[in-house]
C-alpha positions as CSV (number, residue, x, y, z in Angstrom):
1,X,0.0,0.0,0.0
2,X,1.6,3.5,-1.4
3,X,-0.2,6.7,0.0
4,X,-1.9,9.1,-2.2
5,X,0.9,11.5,-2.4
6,X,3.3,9.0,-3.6
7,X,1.1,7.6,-6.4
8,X,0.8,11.5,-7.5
9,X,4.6,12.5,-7.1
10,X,5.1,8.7,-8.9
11,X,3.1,10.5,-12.2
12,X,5.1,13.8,-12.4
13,X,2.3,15.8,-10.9
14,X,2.7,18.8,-8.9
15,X,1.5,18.2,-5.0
16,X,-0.5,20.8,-4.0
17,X,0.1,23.3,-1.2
18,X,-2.4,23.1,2.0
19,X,-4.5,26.2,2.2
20,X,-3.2,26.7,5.6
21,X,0.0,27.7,5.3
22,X,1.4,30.9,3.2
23,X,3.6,30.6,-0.4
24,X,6.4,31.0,1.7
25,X,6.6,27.1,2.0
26,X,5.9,26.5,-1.7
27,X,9.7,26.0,-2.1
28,X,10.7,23.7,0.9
29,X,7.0,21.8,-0.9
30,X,8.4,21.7,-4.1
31,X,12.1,20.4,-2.7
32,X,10.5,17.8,-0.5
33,X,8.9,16.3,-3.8
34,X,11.7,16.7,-5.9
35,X,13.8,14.6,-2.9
36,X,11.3,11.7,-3.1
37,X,10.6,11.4,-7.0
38,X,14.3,11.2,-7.5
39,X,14.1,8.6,-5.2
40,X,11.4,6.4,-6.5
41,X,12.9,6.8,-10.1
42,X,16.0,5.4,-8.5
43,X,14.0,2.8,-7.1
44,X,11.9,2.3,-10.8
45,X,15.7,2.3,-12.8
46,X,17.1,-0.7,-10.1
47,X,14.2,-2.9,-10.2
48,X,13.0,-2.5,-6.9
49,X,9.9,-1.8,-5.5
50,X,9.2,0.5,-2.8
51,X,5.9,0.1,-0.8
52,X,5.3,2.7,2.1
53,X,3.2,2.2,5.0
54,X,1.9,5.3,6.0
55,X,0.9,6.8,9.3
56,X,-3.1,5.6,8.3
57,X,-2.0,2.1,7.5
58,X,0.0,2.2,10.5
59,X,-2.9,2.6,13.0
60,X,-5.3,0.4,11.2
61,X,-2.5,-1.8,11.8
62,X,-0.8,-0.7,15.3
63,X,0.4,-4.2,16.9
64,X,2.1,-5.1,13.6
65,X,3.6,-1.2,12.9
66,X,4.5,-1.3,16.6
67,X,6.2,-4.4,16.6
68,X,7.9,-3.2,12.9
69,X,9.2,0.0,14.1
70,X,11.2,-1.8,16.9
71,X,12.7,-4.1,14.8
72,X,14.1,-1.6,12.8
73,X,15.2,0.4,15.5
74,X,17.3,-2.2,17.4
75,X,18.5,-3.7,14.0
76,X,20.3,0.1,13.3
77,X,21.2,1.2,16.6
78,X,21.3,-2.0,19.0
79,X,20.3,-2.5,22.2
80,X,21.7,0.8,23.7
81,X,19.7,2.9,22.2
82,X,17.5,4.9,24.7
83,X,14.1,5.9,24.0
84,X,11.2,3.7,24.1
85,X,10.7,2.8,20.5
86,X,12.6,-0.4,21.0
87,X,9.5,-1.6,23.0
88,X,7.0,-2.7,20.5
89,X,3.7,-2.5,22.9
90,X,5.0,0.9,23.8
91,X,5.0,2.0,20.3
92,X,1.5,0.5,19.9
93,X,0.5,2.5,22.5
94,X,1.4,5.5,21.1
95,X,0.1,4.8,17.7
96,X,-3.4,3.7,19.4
97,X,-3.6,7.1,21.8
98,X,-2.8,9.3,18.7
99,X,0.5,10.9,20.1
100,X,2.7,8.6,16.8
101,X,2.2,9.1,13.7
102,X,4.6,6.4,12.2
103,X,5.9,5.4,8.8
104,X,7.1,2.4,7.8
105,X,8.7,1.4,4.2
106,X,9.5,-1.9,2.1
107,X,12.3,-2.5,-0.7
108,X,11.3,-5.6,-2.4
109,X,9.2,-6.8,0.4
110,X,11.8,-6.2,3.3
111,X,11.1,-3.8,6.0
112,X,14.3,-1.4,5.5
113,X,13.1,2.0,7.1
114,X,11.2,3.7,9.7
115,X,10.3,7.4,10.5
116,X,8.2,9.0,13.2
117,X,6.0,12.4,14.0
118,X,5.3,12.5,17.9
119,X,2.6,15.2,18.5
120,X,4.3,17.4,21.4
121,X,0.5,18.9,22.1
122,X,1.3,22.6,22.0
123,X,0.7,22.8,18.2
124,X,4.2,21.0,17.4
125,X,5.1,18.2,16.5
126,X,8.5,16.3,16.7
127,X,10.1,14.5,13.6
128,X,12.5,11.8,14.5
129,X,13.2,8.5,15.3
130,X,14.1,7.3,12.2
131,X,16.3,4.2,11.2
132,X,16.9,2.4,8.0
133,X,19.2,-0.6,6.7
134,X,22.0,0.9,4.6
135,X,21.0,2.8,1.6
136,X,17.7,2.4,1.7
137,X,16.1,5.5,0.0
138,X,14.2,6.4,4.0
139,X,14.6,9.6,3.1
140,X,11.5,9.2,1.2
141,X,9.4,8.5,4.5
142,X,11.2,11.1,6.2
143,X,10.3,13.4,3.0
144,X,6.8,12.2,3.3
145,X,6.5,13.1,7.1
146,X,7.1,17.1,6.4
147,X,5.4,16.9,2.7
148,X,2.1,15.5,3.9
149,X,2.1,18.6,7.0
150,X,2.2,20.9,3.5
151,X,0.0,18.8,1.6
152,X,-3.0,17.8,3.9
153,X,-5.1,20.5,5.8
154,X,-5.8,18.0,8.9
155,X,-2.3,17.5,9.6
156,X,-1.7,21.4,8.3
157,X,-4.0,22.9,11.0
158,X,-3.0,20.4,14.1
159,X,1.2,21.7,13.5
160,X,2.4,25.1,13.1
161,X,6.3,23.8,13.4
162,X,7.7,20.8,12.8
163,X,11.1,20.2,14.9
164,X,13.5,17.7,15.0
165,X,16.8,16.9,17.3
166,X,19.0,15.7,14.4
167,X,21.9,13.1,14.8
168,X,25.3,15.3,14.0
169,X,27.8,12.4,15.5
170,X,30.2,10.9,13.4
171,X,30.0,6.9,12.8
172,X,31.1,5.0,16.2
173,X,32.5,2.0,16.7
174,X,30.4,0.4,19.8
175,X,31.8,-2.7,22.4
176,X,28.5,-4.8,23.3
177,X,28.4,-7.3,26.3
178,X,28.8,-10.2,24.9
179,X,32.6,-9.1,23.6
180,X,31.0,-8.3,19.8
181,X,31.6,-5.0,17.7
182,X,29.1,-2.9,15.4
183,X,29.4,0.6,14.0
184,X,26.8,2.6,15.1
185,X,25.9,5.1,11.7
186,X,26.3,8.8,12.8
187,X,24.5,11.8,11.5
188,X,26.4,13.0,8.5
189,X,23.5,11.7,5.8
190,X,20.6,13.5,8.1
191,X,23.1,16.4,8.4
192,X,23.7,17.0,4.6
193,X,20.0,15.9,3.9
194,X,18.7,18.1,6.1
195,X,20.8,21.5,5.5
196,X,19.3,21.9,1.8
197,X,15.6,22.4,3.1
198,X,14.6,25.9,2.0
199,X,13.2,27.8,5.0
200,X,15.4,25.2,7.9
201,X,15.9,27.1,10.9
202,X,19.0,25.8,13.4
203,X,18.2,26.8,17.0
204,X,21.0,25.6,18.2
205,X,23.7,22.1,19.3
206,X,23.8,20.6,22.4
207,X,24.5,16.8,23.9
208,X,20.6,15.9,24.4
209,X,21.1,11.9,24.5
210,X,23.3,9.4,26.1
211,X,24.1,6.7,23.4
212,X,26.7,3.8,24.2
213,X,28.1,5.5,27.6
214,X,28.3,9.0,26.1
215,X,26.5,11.8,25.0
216,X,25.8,12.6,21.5
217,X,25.2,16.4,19.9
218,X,22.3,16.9,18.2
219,X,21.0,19.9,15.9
220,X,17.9,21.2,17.2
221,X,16.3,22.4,14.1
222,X,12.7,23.1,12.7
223,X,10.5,24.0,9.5
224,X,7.5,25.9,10.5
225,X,4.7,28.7,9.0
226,X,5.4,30.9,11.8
227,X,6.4,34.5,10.9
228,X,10.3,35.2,12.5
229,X,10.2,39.1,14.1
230,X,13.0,41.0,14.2
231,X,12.3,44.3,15.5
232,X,11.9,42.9,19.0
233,X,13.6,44.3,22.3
234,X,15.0,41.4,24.4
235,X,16.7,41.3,27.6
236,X,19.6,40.0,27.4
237,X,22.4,41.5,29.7
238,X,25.5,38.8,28.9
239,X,27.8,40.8,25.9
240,X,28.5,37.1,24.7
241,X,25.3,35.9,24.6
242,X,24.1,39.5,23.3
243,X,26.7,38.6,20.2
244,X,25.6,35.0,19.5
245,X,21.3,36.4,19.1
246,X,23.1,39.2,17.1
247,X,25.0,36.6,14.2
248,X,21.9,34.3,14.6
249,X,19.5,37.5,13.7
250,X,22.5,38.2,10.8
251,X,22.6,34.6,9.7
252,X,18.7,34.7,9.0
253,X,18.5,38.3,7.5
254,X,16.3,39.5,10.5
255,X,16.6,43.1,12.2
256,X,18.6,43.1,15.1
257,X,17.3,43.4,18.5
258,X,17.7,45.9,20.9
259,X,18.4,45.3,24.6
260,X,16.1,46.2,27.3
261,X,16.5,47.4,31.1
262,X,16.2,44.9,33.5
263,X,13.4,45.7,35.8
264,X,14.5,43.4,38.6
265,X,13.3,45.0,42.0
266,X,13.2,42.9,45.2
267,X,10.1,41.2,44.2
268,X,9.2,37.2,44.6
269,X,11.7,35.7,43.4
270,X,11.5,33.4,40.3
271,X,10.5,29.9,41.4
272,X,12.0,26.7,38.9
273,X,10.4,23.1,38.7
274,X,12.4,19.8,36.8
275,X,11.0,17.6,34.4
276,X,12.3,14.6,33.1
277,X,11.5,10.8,32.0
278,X,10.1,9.0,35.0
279,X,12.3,6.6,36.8
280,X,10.1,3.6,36.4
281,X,10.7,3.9,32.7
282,X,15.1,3.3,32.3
283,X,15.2,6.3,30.4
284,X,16.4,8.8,33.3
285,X,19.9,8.0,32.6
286,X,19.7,8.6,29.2
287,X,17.6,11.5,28.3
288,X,18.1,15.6,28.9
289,X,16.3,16.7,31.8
290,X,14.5,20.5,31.5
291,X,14.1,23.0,34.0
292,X,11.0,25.6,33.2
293,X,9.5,28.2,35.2
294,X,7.4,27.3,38.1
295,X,3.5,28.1,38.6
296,X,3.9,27.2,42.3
297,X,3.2,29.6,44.9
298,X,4.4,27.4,47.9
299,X,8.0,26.5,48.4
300,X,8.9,26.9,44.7
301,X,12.3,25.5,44.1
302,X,15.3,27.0,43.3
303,X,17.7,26.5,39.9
304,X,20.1,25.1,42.8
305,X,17.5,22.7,43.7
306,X,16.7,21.6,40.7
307,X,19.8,21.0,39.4
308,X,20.3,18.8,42.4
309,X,17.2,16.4,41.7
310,X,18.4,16.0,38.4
311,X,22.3,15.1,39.0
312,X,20.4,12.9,41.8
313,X,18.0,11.0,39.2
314,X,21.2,10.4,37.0
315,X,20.2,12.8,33.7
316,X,23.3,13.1,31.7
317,X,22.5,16.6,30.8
318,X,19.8,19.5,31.6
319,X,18.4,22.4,29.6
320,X,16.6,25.2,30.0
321,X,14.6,27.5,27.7
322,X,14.3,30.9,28.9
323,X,12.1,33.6,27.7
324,X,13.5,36.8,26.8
325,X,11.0,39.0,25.8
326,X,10.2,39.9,29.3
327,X,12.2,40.4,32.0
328,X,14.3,36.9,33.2
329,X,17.5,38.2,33.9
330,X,17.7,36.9,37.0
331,X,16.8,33.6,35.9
332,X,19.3,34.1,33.1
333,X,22.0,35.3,36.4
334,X,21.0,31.8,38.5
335,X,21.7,29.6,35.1
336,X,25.1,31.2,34.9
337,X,26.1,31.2,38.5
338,X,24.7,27.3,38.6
339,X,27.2,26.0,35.5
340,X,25.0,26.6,32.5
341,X,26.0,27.9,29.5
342,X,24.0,29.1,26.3
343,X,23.8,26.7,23.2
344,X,21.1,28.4,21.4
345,X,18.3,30.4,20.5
346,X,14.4,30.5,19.4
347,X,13.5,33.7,17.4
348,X,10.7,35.5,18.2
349,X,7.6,34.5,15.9
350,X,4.1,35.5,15.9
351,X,3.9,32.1,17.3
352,X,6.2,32.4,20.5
353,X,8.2,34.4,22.2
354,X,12.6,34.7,21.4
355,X,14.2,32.3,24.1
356,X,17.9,31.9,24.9
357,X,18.8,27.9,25.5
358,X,21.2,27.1,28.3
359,X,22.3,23.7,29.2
360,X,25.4,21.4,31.5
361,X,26.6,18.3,32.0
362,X,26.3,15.9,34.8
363,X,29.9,15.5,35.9
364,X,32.1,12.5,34.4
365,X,30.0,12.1,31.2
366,X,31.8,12.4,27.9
367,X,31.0,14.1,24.8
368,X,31.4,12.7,21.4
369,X,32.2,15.8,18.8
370,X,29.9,16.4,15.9
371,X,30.7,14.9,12.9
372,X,31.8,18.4,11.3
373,X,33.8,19.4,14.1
374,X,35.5,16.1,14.7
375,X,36.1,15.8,10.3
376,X,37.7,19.8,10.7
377,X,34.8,21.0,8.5
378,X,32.6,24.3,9.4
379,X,29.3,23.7,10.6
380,X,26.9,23.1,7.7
381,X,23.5,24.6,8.7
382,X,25.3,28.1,9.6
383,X,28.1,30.6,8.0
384,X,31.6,31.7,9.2
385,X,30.5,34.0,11.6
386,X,27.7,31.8,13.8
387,X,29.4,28.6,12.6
388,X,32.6,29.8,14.4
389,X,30.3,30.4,17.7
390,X,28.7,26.8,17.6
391,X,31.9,25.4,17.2
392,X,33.9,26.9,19.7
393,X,30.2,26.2,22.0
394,X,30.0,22.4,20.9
395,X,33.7,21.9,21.5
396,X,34.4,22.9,25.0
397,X,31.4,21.1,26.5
C-alpha cells in the first residue's frame, strides 16, 4: 500500500500546497517532492519496488507497525539505544492514543526504514526517530512526514512547526556485552540531507542523548509557517550571549534586537520546577532533563535545587529554555552562577516568544564531537560567523 501523495509525485504531478499555510513554504514543498521522485525513479531504474506504509495504514495496523518500528530500531542502533521505541507494545500505545504518527517502508518486500512524527501537544510536532538498513532511500518516509504537513489540511492545521533533534555524531565504533563490535551510523546523511531544506531554521547544538556510555550532539532544528520578528527588544544582559542572538539574527536576514532594562526590583523571586523521563521507565539516565519556570506559589524551588534532583535522578544533561521577551535576567544570572551555559536560541515568531537555551553536564560524562567538528569541516547549517560560535560552544562542553 503506497499513499496518495506518492502515487501523485510517482506521475510527475505537482503536490498541492495546503490552504493553511502561506507561499512562503511553496519552495521547501516543491524540494520535499523533488527529494522523493528522484528517489522512486532510482527505485523504478534498479528494479525495486518500494511500498510505504503510511501513518493511516500504520494505526489500522498498530500491533504489527509497533512491533515493525522496533525491529528496525534495534537492527540500526542496537540495544543501547535509549528511547522507548525499542519496545513494541509501547509503540503500539502511542500509535493507538494518537500521540505517533509512524511510517514504515519496504524494498522488495523487506522492511528497511522507519520514521516518526510524535505530537508534542502545544501545536508542534516532533520529527524523529528514524532508522533504515543501509542505503535504503528512507529519506522518502522522512520526506513524506514534512510533505504531507504541507500537503493535507488535517495535519496542516493540528502543526504550526515541525522540529527535529537531528543526529550530528560521526559513525562510532560500539563494544557490546557479549565481547561483539558494530558501528553505530552517525548523523552526517541527516546532516547534509537536512541542511538543503529551503526555510530550515537551526536553533542551536547541544549533547541531548546518552548513546553507548556517552552523550551525542544533536542539531535542534525546525521548519514551521510561523512569521520570525526582528524588530523585538529582548533582555539580554551577557555581551557574549548578546553577540551569538546578534549573528543568529544576521545569519537569518532578521533586524537586530535591541536590549532592554532589566526591571529586577526585590520582588518574589523566580521559582523553577524539573522535568524529566520517569524513573520507572530506564530512560532517566539517558535522556536531557528540562528546567522551566514554576507556577507554584508554595516552596517553589530554586535553579540550585533543581539541578540537584536531576544530577540525583542520574540525567546526563539539563536544559533550560528561557524567555527573553520579558524580563528573566535573573533567571538568566542563576543559570550562569549554577554552571550553565548558552547553546542556542528560538527567534521570536508570531507564534512564540525569542528564548535563549542554556544547558550542563552531569559531571564524568563524555561528549562525542559532531561529525563536522571532529572531520575539521565548518558547521553546515550556519556561516563563518555563527558557525565559528557553535563550534567553539559544541567543542568545549
Amino acid at each position: 500500500m503506497s499513499p496518495e501523495i506518492i502515487n501523485v509525485i510517482g506521475a510527475g504531478h505537482d503536490v498541492p500546497l495546503s490552504v493553511v499555510h502561506g507561499d512562503e513554504l511553496n519552495s521547501l514543498k516543491d524540494h520535499l517532492a523533488g527529494n522523493i521522485k528522484a528517489k522512486l525513479d532510482d527505485a523504478n531504474a534498479s528494479g525495486d519496488e518500494v511500498v510505504v506504509l503510511d501513518a493511516d495504514w500504520c494505526r489500522s495496523h498498530s500491533e504489527e507497525a509497533g512491533q515493525l518500528h522496533a525491529d528496525i530500531i534495534i537492527e540500526a542502533y542496537g540495544p543501547t539505544y535509549a528511547l522507548p521505541n525499542k519496545d513494541p507494545e509501547a509503540n503500539t500505545t502511542a500509535i493507538e492514543n494518537g500521540e505517533l504518527d509512524l511510517y514504515l517502508m519496504k524494498t522488495n518486500g523487506i522492511l528497511t526504514g522507519t520514521a516518526c512524527m510524535v505530537d508534542t501537544g502545544d501545536g508542534r510536532a516532533e520529527l524523529g526517530r528514524a532508522a533504515s538498513l543501509g542505503r535504503a532511500r528512507n529519506t522518502v518516509i522522512q520526506d513524506l512526514r514534512l510533505l504531507n504537513w504541507l500537503n493535507r489540511d488535517d495535519v496542516a492545521l493540528k502543526f504550526h512547526t515541525l522540529f527535529a533533534t537531528l543526529r550530528s555524531a560521526p559513525d562510532r565504533p560500539i563494544e557490546l556485552a557479549d565481547g561483539s563490535s558494530f558501528v553505530m551510523r552517525g548523523g552526517q546523511a541527516v546532516t547534509e540531507h537536512w541542511r538543503k531544506f529551503p526555510g530550515l531554521r537551526l536553533y542551536g547544538v547541544a549533547p541531548l542523548y546518552l548513546k553507548a556510555e556517552m552523550l551525542e550532539q544533536f542539531s535542534y532544528s525546525a521548519v514551521a509557517r510561523t512569521v520570525m520578528r526582528g524588530a523585538v527588544e529582548l533582555f539580554v544582559e551577557d555581551e557574549t550571549h548578546q553577540e551569538f542572538v546578534k549573528q543568529w539574527h544576521a545569519q537569518y536576514q532578521l533586524d537586530q534586537p535591541g536590549w532592554a532594562s532589566s526591571e529586577a526590583t526585590a520582588a518574589t523571586a523566580t521559582g523553577y520546577e524539573v522535568h524529566y523521563p520517569p524513573q520507572e521507565t530506564g530512560l532517566t539516565e539517558f535522556v536531557h532533563a528540562d528546567i522551566v519556570q514554576s507556577q507554584a506559589t508554595i516552596d517553589p524551588k530554586t535553579v540550585e535545587e533543581c539541578v540537584e534532583e536531576a544530577v540525583r535522578v542520574g540525567s546526563p544533561f539539563i536544559q533550560v529554555e528561557v524567555p527573553v521577551e520579558s524580563d528573566t535576567t535573573q533567571m538568566q544570572s542563576d543559570l550562569i552562577i549554577n554552571g550553565f551555559k548558552l547553546y542556542g536560541y528560538k527567534p521570536p515568531t508570531d507564534f512564540e516568544e525569542a528564548a535563549l537555551l542554556f544547558g550542563r553536564l552531569r559531571s564524568g560524562v563524555g561528549v562525542v564531537k559532531t561529525a563536522w567538528d571532529s572531520e575539521g569541516k565548518p558547521n553546515p547549517f550556519w556561516n563563518s560567523n555563527l558557525g565559528t560560535l557553535g563550534s567553539n560552544i559544541s567543542g568545549n562542553w
